[in-house]
C-alpha positions as CSV (number, residue, x, y, z in Angstrom):
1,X,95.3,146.7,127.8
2,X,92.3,148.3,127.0
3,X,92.7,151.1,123.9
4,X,90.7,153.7,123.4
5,X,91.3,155.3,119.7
6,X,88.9,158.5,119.3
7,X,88.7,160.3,115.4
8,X,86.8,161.9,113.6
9,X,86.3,163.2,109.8
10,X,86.1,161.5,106.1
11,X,87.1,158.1,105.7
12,X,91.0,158.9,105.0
13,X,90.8,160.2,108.7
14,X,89.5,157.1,109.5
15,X,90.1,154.4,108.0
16,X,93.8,154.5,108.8
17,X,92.9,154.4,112.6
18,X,91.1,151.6,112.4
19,X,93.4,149.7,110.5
20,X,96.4,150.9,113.5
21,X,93.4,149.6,115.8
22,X,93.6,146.3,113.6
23,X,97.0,146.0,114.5
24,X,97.1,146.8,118.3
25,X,94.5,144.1,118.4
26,X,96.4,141.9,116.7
27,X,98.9,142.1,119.0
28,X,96.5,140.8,122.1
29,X,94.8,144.3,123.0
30,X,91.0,145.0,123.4
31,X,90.5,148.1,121.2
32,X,87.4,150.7,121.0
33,X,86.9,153.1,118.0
34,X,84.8,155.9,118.7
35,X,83.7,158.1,115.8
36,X,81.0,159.1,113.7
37,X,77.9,156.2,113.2
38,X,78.8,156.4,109.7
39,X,82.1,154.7,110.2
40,X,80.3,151.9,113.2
41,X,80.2,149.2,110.1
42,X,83.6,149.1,108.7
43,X,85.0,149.7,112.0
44,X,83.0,145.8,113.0
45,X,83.7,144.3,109.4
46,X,87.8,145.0,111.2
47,X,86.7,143.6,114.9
48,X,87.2,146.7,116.3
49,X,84.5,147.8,119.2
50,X,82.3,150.5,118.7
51,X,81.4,153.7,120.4
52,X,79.0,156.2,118.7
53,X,79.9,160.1,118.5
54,X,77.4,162.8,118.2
55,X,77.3,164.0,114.1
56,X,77.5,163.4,110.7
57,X,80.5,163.7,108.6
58,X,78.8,164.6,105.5
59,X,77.2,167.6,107.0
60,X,81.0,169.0,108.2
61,X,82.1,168.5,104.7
62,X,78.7,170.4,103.2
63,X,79.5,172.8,105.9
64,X,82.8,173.6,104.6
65,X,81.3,173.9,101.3
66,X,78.7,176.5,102.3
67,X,81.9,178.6,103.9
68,X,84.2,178.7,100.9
69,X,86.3,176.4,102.2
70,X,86.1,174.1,98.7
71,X,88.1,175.6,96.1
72,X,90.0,177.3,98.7
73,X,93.3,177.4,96.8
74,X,92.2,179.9,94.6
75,X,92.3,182.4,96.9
76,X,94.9,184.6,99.1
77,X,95.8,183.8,102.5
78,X,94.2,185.9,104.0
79,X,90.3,185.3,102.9
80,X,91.8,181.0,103.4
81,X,92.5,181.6,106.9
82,X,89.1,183.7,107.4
83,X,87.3,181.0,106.1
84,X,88.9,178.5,108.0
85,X,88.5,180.3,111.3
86,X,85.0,180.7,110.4
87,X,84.6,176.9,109.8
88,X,86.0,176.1,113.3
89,X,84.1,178.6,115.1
90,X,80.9,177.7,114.2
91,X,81.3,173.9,114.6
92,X,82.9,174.8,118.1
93,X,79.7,176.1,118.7
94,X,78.1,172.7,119.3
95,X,81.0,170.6,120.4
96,X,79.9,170.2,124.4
97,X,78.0,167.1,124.0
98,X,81.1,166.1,122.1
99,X,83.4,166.7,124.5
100,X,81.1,164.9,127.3
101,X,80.4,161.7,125.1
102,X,84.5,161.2,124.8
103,X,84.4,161.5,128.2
104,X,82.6,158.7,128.8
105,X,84.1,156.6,125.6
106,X,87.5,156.8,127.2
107,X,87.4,156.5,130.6
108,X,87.6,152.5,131.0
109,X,90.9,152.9,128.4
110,X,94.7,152.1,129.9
111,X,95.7,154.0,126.8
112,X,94.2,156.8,124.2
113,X,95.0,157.4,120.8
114,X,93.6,160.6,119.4
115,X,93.8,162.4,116.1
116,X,94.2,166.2,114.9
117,X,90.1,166.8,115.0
118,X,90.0,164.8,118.8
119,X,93.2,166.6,119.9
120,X,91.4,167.9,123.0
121,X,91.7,164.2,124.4
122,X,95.0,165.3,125.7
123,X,93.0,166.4,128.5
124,X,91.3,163.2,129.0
125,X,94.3,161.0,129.7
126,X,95.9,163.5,132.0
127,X,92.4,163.3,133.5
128,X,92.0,159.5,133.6
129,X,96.3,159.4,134.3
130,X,96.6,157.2,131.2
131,X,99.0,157.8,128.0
132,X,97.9,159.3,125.4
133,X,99.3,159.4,121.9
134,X,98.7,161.6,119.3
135,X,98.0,160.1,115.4
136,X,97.8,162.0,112.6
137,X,97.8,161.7,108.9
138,X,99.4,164.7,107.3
139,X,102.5,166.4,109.0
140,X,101.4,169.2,111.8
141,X,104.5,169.4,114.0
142,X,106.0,172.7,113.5
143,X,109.1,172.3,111.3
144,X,111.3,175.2,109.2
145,X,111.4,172.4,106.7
146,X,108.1,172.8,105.1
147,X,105.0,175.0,105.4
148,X,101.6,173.7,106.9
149,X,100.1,171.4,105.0
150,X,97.1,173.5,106.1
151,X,97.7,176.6,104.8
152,X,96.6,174.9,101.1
153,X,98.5,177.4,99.4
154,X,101.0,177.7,97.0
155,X,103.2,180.5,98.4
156,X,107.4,180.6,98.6
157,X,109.1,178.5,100.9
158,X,111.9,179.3,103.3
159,X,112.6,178.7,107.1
160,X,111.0,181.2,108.2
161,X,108.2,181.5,106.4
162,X,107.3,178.1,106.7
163,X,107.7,178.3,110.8
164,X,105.2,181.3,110.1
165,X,102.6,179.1,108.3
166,X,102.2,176.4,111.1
167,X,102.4,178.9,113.9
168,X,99.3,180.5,111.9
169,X,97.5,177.2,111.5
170,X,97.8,176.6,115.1
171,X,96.5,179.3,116.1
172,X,93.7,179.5,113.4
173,X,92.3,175.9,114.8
174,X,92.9,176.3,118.9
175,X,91.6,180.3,119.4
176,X,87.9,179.4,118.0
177,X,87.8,176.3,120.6
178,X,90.1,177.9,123.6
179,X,87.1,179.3,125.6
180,X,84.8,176.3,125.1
181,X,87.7,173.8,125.3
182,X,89.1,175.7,128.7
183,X,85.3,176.0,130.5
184,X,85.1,172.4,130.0
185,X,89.2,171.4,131.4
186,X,88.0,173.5,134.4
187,X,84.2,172.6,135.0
188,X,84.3,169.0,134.1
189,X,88.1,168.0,134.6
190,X,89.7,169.8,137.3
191,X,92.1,170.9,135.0
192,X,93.8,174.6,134.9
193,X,93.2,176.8,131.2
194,X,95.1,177.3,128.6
195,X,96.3,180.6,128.4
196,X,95.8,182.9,125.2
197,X,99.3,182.4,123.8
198,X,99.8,178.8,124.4
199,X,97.8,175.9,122.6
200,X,97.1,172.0,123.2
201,X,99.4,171.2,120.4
202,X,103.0,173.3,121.5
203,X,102.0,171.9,124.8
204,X,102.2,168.0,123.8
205,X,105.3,168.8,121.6
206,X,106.7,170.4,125.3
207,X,106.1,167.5,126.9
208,X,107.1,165.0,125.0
209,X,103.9,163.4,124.0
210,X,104.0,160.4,121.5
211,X,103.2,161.7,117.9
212,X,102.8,159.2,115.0
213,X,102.6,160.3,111.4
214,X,100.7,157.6,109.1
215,X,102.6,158.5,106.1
216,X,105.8,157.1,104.3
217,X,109.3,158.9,104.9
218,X,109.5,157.9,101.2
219,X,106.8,160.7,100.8
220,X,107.8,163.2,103.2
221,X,110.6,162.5,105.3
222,X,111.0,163.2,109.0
223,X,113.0,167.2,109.2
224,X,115.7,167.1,111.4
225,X,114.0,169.7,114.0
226,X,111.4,166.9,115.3
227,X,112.1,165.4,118.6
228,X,112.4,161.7,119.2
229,X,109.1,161.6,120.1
230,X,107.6,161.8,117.2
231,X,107.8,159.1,114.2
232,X,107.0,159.1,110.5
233,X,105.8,155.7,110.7
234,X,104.7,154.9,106.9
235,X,101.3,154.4,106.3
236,X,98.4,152.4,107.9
237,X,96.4,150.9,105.1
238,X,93.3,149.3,105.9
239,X,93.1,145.9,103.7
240,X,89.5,145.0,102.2
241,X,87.1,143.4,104.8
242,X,86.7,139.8,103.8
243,X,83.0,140.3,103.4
244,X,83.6,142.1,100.2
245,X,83.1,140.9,96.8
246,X,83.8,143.2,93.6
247,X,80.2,143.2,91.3
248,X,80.3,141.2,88.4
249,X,80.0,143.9,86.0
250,X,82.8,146.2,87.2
251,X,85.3,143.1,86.9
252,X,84.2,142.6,83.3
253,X,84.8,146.3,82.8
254,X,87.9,146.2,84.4
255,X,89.5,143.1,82.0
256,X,88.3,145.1,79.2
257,X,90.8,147.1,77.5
258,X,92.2,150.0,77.5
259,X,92.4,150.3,81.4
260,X,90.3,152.5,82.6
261,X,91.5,156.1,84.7
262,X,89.9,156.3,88.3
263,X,87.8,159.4,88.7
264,X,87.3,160.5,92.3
265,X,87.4,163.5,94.8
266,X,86.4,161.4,98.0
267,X,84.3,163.4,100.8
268,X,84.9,167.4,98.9
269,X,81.7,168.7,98.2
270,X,81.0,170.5,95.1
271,X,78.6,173.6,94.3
272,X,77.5,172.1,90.9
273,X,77.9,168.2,90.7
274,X,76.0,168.1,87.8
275,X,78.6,170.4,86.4
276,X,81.4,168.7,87.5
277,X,79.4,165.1,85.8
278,X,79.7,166.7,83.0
279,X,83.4,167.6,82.7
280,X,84.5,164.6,83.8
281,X,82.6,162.4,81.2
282,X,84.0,164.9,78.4
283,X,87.6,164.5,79.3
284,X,87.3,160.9,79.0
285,X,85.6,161.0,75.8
286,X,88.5,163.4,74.4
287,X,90.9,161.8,75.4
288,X,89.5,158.9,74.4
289,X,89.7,156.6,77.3
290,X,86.9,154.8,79.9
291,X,86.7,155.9,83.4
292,X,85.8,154.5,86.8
293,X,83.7,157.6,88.3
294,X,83.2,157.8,92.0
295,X,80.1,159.5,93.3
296,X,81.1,160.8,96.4
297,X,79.3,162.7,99.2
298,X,77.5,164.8,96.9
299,X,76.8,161.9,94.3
300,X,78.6,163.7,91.8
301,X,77.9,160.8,88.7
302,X,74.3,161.3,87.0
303,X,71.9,159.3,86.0
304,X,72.9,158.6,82.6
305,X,76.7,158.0,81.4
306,X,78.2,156.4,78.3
307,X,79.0,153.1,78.1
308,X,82.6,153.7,78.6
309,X,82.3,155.4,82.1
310,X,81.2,152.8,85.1
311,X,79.8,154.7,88.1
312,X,80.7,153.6,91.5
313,X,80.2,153.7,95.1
314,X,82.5,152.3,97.7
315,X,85.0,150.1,96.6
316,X,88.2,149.3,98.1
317,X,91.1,151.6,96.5
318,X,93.9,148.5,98.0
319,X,91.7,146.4,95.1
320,X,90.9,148.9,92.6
321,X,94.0,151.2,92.1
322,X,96.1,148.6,90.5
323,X,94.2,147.8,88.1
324,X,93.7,151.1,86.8
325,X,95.8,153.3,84.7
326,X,96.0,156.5,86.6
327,X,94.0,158.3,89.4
328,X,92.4,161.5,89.2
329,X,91.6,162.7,93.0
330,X,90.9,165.3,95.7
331,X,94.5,165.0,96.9
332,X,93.5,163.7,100.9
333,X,96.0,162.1,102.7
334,X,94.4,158.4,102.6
335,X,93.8,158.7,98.9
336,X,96.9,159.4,98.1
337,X,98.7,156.9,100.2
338,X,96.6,154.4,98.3
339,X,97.1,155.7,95.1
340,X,100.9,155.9,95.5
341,X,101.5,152.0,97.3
342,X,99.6,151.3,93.5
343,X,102.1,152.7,91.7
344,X,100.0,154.2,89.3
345,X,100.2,158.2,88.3
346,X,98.4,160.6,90.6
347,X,96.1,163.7,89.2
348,X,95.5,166.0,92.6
349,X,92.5,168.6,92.1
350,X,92.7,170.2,95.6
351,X,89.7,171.7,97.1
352,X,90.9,172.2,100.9
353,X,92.9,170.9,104.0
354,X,95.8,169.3,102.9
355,X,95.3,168.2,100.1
356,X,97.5,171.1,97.5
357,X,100.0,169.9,100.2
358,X,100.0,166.7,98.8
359,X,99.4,166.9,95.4
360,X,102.7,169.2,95.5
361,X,104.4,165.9,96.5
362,X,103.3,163.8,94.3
363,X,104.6,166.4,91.5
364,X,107.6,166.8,93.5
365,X,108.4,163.3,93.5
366,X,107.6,163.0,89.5
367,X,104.7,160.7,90.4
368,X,102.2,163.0,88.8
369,X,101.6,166.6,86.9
370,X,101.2,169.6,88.7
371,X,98.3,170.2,90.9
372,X,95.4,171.5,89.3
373,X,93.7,174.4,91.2
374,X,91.6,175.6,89.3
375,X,89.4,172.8,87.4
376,X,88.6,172.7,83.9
377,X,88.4,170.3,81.2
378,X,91.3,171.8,79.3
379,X,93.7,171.8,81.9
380,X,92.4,168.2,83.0
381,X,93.0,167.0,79.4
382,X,96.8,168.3,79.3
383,X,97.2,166.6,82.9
384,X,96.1,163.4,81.4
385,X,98.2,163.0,78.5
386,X,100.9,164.4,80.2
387,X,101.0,161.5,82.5
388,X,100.1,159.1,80.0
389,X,102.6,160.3,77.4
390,X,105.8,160.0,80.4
391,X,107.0,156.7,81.1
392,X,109.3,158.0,83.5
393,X,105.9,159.0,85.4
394,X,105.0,155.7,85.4
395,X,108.2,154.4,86.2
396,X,109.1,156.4,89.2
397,X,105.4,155.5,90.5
398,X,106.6,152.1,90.3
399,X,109.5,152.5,92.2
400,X,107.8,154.6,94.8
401,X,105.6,152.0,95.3
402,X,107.6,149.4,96.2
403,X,109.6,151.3,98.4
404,X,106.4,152.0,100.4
405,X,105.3,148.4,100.2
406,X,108.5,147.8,101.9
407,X,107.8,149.5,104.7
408,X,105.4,148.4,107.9
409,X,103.6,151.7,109.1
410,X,101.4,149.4,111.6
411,X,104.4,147.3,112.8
412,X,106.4,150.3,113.6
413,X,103.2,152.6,115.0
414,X,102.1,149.5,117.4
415,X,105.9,149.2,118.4
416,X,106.1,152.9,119.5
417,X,103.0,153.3,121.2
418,X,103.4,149.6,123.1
419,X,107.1,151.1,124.1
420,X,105.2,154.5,124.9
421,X,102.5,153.0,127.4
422,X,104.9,150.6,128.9
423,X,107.3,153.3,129.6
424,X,104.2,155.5,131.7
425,X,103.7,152.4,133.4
426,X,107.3,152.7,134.5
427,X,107.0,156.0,135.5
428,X,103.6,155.5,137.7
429,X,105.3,152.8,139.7
């Protein structure tokens, strides 16, 4: 079977596809990632095919940035959701040649796998009469059991409300793309709009669409008001591609001791990452531990830092984590899946998306101190020797993390969507 898997965004968007890619593949089917040229080498260090997609993720995330959208927790819902509409709407602007070049990545595929951002490919495997599945990495199903991930904001919880949130998020990510979306299902496809009040996500919930969720029920468990349909999987982690081999002098700083605490905030972009250099190299020094600092997108680690801070660039979190002694991060969904199969305290600093969401969760589950939304080097300090002054922090990231090492997302994800497609192939006969 031929299995087209379409994404889009940072590398924990990513990465998790192309390891569920890795494991279809493994399991005798000829598998084609399309996304972002960026992503074109790890996606061939995994033996995945390759199909290139107009952009550049680094320019969304600078985009997002420019709009507000960083730092976003800080304010109300109201200016949030205005900013994130605003973000939508102007990359819809410029999604046509998008659309057109999925088009063509998916139409040799018995079978399409598409993510939040490439939602839109619902259209294509009605088009192309093939099964399509729908993979995400943080919960968007609506659900009275928690609010949006999306909504990035720390507001009271209840049934209701929290229907309310993802009813809003819905509607705050379809209406900027409706018109464009619904000129191309008619003019390209065939296919009949979607009207004002509906959107492409109710509608595969309606019809029973296959909807995989690349996190661990240990996490988040599934609510009781999904439909069978839909599976919390546990997660897809992508192992280190054999070609890799860890430089010399960050293994020596590693064996060192004390162990160092990983500094990192992934794809966010920051207004001042000089600024941020500089925070981050004085809360190590007060607290007096090393650090492993990540650059990032915006190459957030200067030119010059003490000895006891080692600056890096890509390295494999599967490798790294463990042999740190906590992580400070951005709080995205693949970053904290890695961090929490480590068993190693989390520190979330939340800048947008989901990622409040799951820094809540990691406090929830006393894996890590509260979220902090608004970053300064006091409050980082206190979140630091809070976590390293609580063994019970330690100890129930332990025992999270084996209970997620337990688990087989990829086993279980492959199973469903093999069951899935062999099921439509029922039906078509």
């Amino acid at each position: 079977m031929k299995i087209s898997i379409v994404v889009v965004g940072s590398t924990g968007d990513v990465a998790p596809m192309i390891a569920l890619g890795r494991g279809l593949a493994a399991r005798g089917h000829e598998v084609t990632l399309g996304s972002y040229a960026y992503f074109s080498k790890l996606s061939a260090e995994h033996g995945l095919g390759f199909a290139e997609l107009p952009g550049d993720p680094r320019a969304l995330f600078q985009a997002a940035a420019s709009r507000k959208l960083v730092n976003a927790t800080n304010t109300n819902p109201i200016r949030y959701f205005y900013a994130l509409a605003s973000h939508v709407r102007s990359i819809s602007f410029a999604i046509r040649p998008f659309l057109d070049r999925c088009k063509e990545i998916c139409q040799t595929a018995d079978l399409l796998v598409y993510s939040l951002t490439t939602q839109f490919c619902e259209a294509l495997a009605d088009y192309y009469h093939v099964p399509g599945v729908q993979a995400y990495v943080h919960p968007f199903t609506s659900t009275s059991a928690f609010p949006s991930p999306l909504a990035n904001l720390k507001l009271p919880k209840g049934a209701l409300f929290n229907r309310v949130t993802h009813i809003i998020a819905e509607q705050v990510i379809w209406q900027p793309y409706r018109p464009i979306l619904n000129r191309w299902r008619m003019e390209v496809l065939g296919l009949s709009p979607i009207n004002l009040y509906d959107n492409i996500f109710r509608r595969a919930n309606r019809r029973g669409t296959l909807t995989l969720y690349a996190y661990s029920p240990a996490v988040l468990p599934k609510p009781p008001d999904w439909n069978e349909h839909t599976y919390v999987t546990g997660y897809w982690y992508l192992p280190t591609s054999p070609t890799w081999t860890p430089p010399t002098q960050l293994t020596d700083f590693l064996r060192a001791d004390p162990p160092p605490i990983y500094v990192g905030f992934g794809s966010v972009v920051h207004h001042d990452p000089k600024q941020l250099n500089g925070l981050i190299v004085e809360v190590l020094e007060k607290t007096g531990n090393r650090g492993i600092v990540y650059s990032g997108w915006d190459g957030i680690v200067g030119r010059s830092l003490p000895g006891s801070c080692f600056p890096v660039d890509y390295v494999p979190y599967d490798w790294l984590f463990p042999q740190v002694k906590m992580v400070v991060h951005h709080g995205g969904a693949g970053t904290t899946g890695a961090v929490l199969r480590a068993g190693v305290p989390s520190i979330v600093v939340p800048s947008l998306g989901d990622q409040l969401f799951w820094g809540d969760r990691c406090f929830e589950l006393g894996v890590g101190p509260k979220p902090i939304r608004r970053l300064t080097a006091s409050k980082l300090i206190q979140a630091i020797v809070a976590a390293e002054s609580s063994p019970k922090m330690l100890q129930n990231a332990l025992n999270l993390a084996q209970r997620i090492r337990d688990e087989n997302g990829i086993e279980v994800a492959t199973n469903a969507i093999l069951d899935h497609a062999g099921r439509a192939g029922e039906r078509s006969n």
